[in-house]
N, C-alpha and C positions, 0 to 999 in steps of 0.2 A: 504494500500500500504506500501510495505517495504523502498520506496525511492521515491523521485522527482525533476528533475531536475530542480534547483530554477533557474540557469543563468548557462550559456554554460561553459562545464568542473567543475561543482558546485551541489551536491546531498545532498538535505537532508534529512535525516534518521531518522524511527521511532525508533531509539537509539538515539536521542536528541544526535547527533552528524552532522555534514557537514563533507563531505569528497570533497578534490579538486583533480582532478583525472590527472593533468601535475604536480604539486609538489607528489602525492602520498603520501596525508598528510591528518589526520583526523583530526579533530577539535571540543573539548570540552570548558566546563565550567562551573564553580560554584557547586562541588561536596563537600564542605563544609567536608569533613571527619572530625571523630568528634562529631557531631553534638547533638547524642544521650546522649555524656557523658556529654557535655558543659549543656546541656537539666536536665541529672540528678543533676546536682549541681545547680538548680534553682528551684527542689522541684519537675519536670517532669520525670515523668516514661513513655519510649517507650521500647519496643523490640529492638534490636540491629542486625539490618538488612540490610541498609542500604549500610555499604561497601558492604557486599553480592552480593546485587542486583547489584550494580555498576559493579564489575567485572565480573561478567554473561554477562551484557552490553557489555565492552568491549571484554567479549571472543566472540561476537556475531560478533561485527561489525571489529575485526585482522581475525578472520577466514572469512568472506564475501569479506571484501577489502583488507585484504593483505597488509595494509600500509606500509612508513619507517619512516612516523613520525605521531608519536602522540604528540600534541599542546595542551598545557589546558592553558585556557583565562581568569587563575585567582581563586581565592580561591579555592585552594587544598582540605584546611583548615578550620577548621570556627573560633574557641577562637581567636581575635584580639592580645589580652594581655600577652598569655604566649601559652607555648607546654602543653598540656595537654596530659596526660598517655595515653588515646585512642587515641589522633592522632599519637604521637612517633609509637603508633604500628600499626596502619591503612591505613598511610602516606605510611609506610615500606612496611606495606601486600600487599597493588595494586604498587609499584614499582617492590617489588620482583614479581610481576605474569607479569610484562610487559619486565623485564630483559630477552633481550635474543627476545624476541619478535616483537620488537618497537622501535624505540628511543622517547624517551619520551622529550620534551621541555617544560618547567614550565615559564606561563610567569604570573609574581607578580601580585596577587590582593589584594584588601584593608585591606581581612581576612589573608592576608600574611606572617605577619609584622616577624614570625618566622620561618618560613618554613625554610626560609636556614640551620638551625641549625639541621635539622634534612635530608635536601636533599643531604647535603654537607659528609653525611656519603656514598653517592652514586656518587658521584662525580658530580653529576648536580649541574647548575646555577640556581639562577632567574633572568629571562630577564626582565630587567624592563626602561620605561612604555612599553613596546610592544617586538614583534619579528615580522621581518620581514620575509613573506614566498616570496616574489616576488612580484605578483598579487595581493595579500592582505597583511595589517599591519593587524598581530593580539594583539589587548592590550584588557584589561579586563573591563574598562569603566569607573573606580573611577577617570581620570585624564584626560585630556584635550590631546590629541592625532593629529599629523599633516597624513594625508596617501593621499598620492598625486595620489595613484590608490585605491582603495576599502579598505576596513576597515571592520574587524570582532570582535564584542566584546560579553561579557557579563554583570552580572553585575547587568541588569536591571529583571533578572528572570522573562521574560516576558510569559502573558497569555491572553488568549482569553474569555473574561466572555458570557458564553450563557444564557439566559433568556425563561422560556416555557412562554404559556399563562397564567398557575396557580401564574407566581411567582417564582418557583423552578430557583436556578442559577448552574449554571457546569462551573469552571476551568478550560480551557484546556492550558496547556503549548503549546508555539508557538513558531515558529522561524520567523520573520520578515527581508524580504530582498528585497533592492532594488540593482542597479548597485554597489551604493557605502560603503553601509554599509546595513552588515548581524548582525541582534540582535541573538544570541542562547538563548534556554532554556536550565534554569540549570539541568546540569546532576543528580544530589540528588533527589530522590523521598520526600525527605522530605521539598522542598524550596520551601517554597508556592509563584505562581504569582501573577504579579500584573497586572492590569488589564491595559495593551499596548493600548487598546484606546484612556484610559483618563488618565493614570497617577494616584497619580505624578510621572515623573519621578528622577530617581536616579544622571546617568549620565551628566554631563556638554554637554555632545556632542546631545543630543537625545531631542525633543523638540515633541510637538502633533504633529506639521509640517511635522516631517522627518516623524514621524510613518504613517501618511495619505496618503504617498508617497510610501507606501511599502506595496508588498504583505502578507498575513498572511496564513502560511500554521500548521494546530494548529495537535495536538499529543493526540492520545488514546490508550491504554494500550492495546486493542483487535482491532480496525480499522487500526492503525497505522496512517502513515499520511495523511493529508486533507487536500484539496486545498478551500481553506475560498475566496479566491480572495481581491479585492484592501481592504485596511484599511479602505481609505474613506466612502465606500459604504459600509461598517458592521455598522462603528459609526453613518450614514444614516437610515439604517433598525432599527437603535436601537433607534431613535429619535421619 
């Protein structure tokens, strides 16, 4: 399936985005740009593919939905500590393709700490801990967040661990959503999850509690999206 209605005027997309369909606003996260280079200065060699795919992404889900805001829920970015040469120019390549497109809204995540220095040449902010869209606070998860209606974050890169009979386990990125809070999967093909069951988790806000609370609708490259049902009853089956 290309989409599924998780909660009424609320769709989420086998592009590891939510689209809210009264604000007309899409909703990402945790696209780490970057990544590959921060990677090669730690002795790891990937192929350099990854902005790529991301903006396919995006020209997938602006021509489907038509938004006028695009929302990212936190790390842009990945280097903490400085601008790294690949992100000054990676950061720039997916703004300059959403210029003209989109309004794009950056709201601060923990991989942050620099961004301004390079969005600030585009005239964008960083909202920080959150943006409010209405209906949902969207903040990115590293900080302790108040949302007196629904709350969307990221953060936790969360995933679905499946188990065969032999043993073999599968990954799947998921988005986790109850009334009051929507967890997303991160937009990076390269941000491995963690396993939204058990933990551990990242955020202050996110407990096993909340996760058992919430549906699990998990993401594949060729299926698209999948309706897993409650949390409780997977971490059950898996007992």
């Amino acid at each position: 399936m290309d989409e599924v209605q998780v909660l009424p005027g609320v769709k989420a997309t086998r592009d590891y985005a939510l689209y809210l369909e009264d604000e007309k606003a899409l909703v990402i996260s945790d696209l780490h740009l970057g990544y590959e280079g921060a990677l090669r200065r730690q002795g790891v060699s990937l192929p350099r593919f990854q902005k790529k795919h991301m903006i396919e992404r995006l020209d997938h889900l602006l021509d489907r939905y038509a938004p006028d805001k695009l929302v990212v829920a936190g790390d842009f970015k990945h280097e903490f500590s400085r601008n790294l040469r690949e992100e000054w120019s990676e950061v720039l390549d997916v703004l300059d393709f959403l210029e003209g497109k989109v309004e794009p809204i950056l709201v601060r995540g923990n991989h942050d700490n620099f961004l301004m220095t390079i969005t600030h040449r585009k005239g964008l902010a960083l909202h920080e801990p959150a943006y409010d869209l209405g209906r949902f606070v969207v903040t990115h998860g590293h900080l302790e967040v108040e949302a007196p209606s629904g709350l969307i974050m990221g953060h936790e890169h969360p995933a679905l661990r499946l188990r065969d009979t032999i043993g073999a386990t599968l990954n799947l990125p998921c988005f986790t959503v109850r009334e009051d809070l929507i967890i997303l999967p991160a937009f990076s093909p390269l941000a491995h999850g963690s396993d939204v069951l058990r933990g551990p988790y990242l955020s202050p806000m996110v407990t096993q509690q909340a996760i058992l609370g919430s549906q699990i609708y998990g993401l594949d490259e060729k299926l698209g999206i999948l309706e897993f049902g409650p949390a409780e009853d997977l971490l059950n089956a898996r007992s």
